[in-house]
N, C-alpha and C positions, 0 to 999 in steps of 0.2 A: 373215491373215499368211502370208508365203511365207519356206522357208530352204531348203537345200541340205541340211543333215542336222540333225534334231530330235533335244537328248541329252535322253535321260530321265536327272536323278540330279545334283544338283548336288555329290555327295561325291569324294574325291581322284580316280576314275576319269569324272568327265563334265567334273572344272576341267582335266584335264590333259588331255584330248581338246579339248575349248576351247579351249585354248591352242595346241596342235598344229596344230589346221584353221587359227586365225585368222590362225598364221603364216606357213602357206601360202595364203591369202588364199584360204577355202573358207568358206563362209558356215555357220553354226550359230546356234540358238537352243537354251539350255537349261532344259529346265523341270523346278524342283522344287519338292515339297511343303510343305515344312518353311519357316522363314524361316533366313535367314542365320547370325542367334544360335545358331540350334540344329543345323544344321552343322556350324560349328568349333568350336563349344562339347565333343563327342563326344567322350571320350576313350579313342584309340585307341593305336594301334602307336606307334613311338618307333621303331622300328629302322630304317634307308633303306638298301638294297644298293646297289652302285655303279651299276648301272643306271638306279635313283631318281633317285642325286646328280647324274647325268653331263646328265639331263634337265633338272634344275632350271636346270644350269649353260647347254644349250641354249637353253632358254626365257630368260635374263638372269633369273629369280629365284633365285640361288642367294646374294646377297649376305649378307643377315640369316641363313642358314644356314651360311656360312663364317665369319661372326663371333662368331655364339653354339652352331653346333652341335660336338660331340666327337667327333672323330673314333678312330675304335678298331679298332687295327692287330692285334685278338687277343680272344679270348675264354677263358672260362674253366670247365671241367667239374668236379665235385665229387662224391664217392662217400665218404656216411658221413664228411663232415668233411675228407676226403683230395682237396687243392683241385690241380689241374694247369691249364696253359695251351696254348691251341691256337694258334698266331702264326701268324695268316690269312694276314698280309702277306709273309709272309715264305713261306710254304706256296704261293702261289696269285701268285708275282711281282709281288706289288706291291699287290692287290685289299684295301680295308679297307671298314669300312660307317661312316655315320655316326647318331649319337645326334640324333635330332632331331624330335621329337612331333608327329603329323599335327596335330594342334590348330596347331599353326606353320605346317605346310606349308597346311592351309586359307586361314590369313591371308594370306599369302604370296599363292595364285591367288587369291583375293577381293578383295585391293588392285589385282593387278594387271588383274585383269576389268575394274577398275572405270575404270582407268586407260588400259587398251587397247581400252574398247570393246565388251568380251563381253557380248551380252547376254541377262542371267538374269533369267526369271522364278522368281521366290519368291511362297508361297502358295497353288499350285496347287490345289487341289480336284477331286477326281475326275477324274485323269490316265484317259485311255483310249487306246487306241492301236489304228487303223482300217487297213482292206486291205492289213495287211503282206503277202499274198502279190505283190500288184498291182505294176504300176509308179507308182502314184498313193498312197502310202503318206499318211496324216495322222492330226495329233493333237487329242485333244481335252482341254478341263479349266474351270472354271468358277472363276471369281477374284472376291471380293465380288458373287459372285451372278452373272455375269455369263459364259454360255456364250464360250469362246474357241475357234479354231480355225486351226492350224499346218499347213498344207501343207509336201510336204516331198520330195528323194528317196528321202530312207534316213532310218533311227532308230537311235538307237544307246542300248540300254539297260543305263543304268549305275544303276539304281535299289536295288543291293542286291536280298538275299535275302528280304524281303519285300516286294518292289518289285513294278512289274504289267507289269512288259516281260517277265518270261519265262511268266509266268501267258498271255501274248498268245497263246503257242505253243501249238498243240494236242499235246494230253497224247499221241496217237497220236505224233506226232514226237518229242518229247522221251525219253533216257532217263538215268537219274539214276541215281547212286553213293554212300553214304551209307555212312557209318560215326561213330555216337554213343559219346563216350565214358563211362565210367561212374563221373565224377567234373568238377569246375569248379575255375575258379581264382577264388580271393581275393583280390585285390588292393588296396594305397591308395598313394596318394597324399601326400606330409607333404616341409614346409618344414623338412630336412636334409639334411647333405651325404651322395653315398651312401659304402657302405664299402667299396670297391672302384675304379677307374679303369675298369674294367672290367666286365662280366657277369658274375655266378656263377650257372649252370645248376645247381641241384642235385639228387641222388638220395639220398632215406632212407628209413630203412625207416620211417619215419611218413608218407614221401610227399614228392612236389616243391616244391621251393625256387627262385623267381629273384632275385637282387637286382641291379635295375636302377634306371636314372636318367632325368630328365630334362635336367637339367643340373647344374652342380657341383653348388647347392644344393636342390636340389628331385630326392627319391628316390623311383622306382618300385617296388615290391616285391610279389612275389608265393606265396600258399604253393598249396598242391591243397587242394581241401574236397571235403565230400561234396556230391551237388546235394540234399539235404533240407536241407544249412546253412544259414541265413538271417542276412543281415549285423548281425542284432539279439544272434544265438549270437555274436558277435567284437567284445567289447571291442578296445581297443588295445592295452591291455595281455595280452591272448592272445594277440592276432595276435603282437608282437614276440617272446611268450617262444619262438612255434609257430617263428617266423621262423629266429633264433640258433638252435635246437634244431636246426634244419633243417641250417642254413647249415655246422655246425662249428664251435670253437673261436676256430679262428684268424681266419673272416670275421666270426663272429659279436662279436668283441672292436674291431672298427672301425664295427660299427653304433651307429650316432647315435639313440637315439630319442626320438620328439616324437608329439605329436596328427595324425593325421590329416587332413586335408580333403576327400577324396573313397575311397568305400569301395563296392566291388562285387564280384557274383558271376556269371562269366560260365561258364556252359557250353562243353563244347568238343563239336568236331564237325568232321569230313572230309567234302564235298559236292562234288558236280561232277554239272554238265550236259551232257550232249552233245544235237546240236551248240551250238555258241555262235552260229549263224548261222540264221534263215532267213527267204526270202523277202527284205525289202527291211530285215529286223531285225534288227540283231547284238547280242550280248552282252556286257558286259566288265564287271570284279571281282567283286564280291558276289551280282550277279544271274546270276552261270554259276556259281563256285565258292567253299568256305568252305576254308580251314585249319585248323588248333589253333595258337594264337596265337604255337608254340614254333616257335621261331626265325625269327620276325616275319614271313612271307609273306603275311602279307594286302593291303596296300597296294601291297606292292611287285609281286605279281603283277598288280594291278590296273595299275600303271602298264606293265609289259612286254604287255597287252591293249593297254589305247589307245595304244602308239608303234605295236603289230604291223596296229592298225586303222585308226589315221591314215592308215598307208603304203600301205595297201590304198585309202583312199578319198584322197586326194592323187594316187594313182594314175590313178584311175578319171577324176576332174577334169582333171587335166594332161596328159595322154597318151592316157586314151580308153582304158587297157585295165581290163578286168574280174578281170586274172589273181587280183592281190593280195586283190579281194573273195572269188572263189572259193575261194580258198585259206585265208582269213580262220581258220576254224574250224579246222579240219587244224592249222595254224602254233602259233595260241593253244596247243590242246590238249596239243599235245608238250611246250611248255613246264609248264604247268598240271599234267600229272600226274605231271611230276619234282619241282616243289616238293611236291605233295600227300604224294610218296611220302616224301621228307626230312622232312616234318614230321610223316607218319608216324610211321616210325620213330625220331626226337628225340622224339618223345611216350612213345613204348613203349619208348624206351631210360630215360627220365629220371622216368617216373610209378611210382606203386603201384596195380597194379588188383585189386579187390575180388577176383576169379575167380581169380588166379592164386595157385599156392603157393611152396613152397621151394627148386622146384627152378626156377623163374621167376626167382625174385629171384636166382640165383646165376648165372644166366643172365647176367642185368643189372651185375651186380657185373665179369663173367668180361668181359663186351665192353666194359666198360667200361674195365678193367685193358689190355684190349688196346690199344685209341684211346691209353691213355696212353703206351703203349711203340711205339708202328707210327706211322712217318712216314708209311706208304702210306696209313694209316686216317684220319691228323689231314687230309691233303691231298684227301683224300676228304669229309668233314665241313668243312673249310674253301672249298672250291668250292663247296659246296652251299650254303654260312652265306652267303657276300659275294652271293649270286647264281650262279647261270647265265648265259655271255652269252644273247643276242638269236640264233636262226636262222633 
């Protein structure tokens, strides 16, 4: 088999490069490990910046997410109960995000893969990926037994953070950023309306609160745990009294609660690679960098990677220059470590860390009180919440 660029990673950063090349009639083959099911089954992010939505709307998928996704012109911070609002749209001229579950936007490119032609191999086995410094780049992998092999001119690996495209890199090249936090979130899942129209970000002193959605009737909700928690320590009925407790009075009295259906503990963590390029191998989402899931940048970053690398290899194809490829990493990165730093500091504004003491928390309380009174401050957190544009 021959393609023009081999994606490793069939998750929202190799469908939406998929989509990108095929539009510009750039040939790709994507190959992932996992099957289908277990792709968009994953349940991830919910939050899409304008960026996201503006792409969907490029590609002609954005219809099923104009019908059923929420659009939210504001969000909402909370300190010990004490709930304010940030009115993005109104702060940022016009900029809002929408509500709408990557488990959606998977189906969304899986249908339309299917429908335009993309084509993905599912079930891969033992991905490997050969002479990326070369001009003669290929991939390897074995499918019901059966050694396969992808020529190619470029790879683009979008495999995630445990993927084997940046494992490709020699360790001498690569250099890596890391910051582990010293707590997880809890979250579920449950068929209720949520209590809110909106996000509640919240901060107490027993620790982080979100109540989110997925749609009217179906609620996201999350509190901070410790990472020795084990989802078998949280009944439902913990979670929700942990939740209200969290939340305040006043949001906690519009929470609906029900059973469950899905219940997890995920660790947080700050990661980045540099470069996200090399040789004939680029990088994009999960497999260059991780956020803390505060204030949803994982997807979304993932998607401002594959426009910033499409345009680089569209480039390369149509025109014959290299610039855009050259450039590749440098572009990403600038973006990359502005969200990092946002989600940084929304982490360290809105958590309880074990290490810290009293005058930490008053810290947290004091900048928080500020955001709520400084228009300079909300329009500052409000650019950062809908997105960055593209540079």
């Amino acid at each position: 088999m021959r393609t023009q660029v081999a994606i490793i990673g069939a998750g929202p950063a190799g469908l939406f490069l998929g989509h990108l090349l095929k539009q510009a009639g750039v040939d790709a083959v994507v190959i992932e490990r996992k099957n289908r099911a277990y792709v968009e089954g994953r349940v991830r992010a919910g939050v899409l910046e304008q960026v996201t939505v503006d792409l969907l709307e490029r590609l002609g998928l954005a219809e099923r997410m104009r019908r059923e996704g929420l659009v939210h012109g504001g969000t909402n911070l909370a300190s010990d109960g004490d709930v304010f609002r940030i009115d993005m749209e109104t702060l940022t001229g016009g900029s809002t995000v929408m509500v709408y579950g990557q488990q959606e936007v998977m189906k969304d490119l899986f249908d339309a893969a299917e429908s335009r032609d993309i084509q993905i191999v599912f079930d891969a086995d033992d991905v490997a990926l050969h002479d990326i410094d070369s001009a003669k780049p290929f991939v390897t992998w074995r499918k019901n037994g059966v050694e396969q092999r992808l020529d190619c001119d470029f790879i683009a690996g979008c495999d995630g953070y445990h993927g084997v495209s940046r494992a490709a890199i020699p360790q001498s090249v690569l250099k890596t950023f890391e910051r582990v936090y010293p707590f997880g979130w809890l979250g579920i899942l449950a068929e209720v309306p949520p209590c809110d129209h909106e996000l509640i970000y919240s901060n107490h002193e027993r620790g982080f609160a979100l109540a989110s959605m997925r749609s009217l009737t179906r609620s996201r909700y999350y509190v901070q745990c410790s990472l020795d928690d084990r989802i078998g320590d949280w009944s439902d009925e913990r979670f929700w009294d942990e939740l209200c407790l969290r939340l305040g009075d006043e949001a906690a009295s519009r929470v609906t609660r029900g059973p469950s259906f899905e219940k997890s503990i995920a660790p947080l963590r700050s990661f980045v690679t540099e470069p996200m390029r090399h040789g004939r191998l680029f990088l994009a989402g999960d497999a260059a960098h991780i956020v803390p899931p505060t204030g949803a940048k994982g997807m979304n970053l993932a998607v401002s990677d594959v426009v910033m690398l499409s345009e680089a290899l569209i480039e390369h194809y149509q025109q014959g220059s290299d610039a855009g490829i050259d450039g590749y990493s440098t572009r990403a990165l600038a973006r990359v470590w502005k969200a990092e730093r946002f989600s940084w500091w929304f982490t360290s504004l809105t958590h309880r860390f074990p290490d810290r003491d009293g005058f930490d928390r008053k810290m947290q309380v004091a900048e928080l009180a500020y955001i709520k009174d400084s228009r300079a401050a909300q329009i500052t957190l409000a650019e950062n919440y809908v997105g960055l544009p593209l540079v």
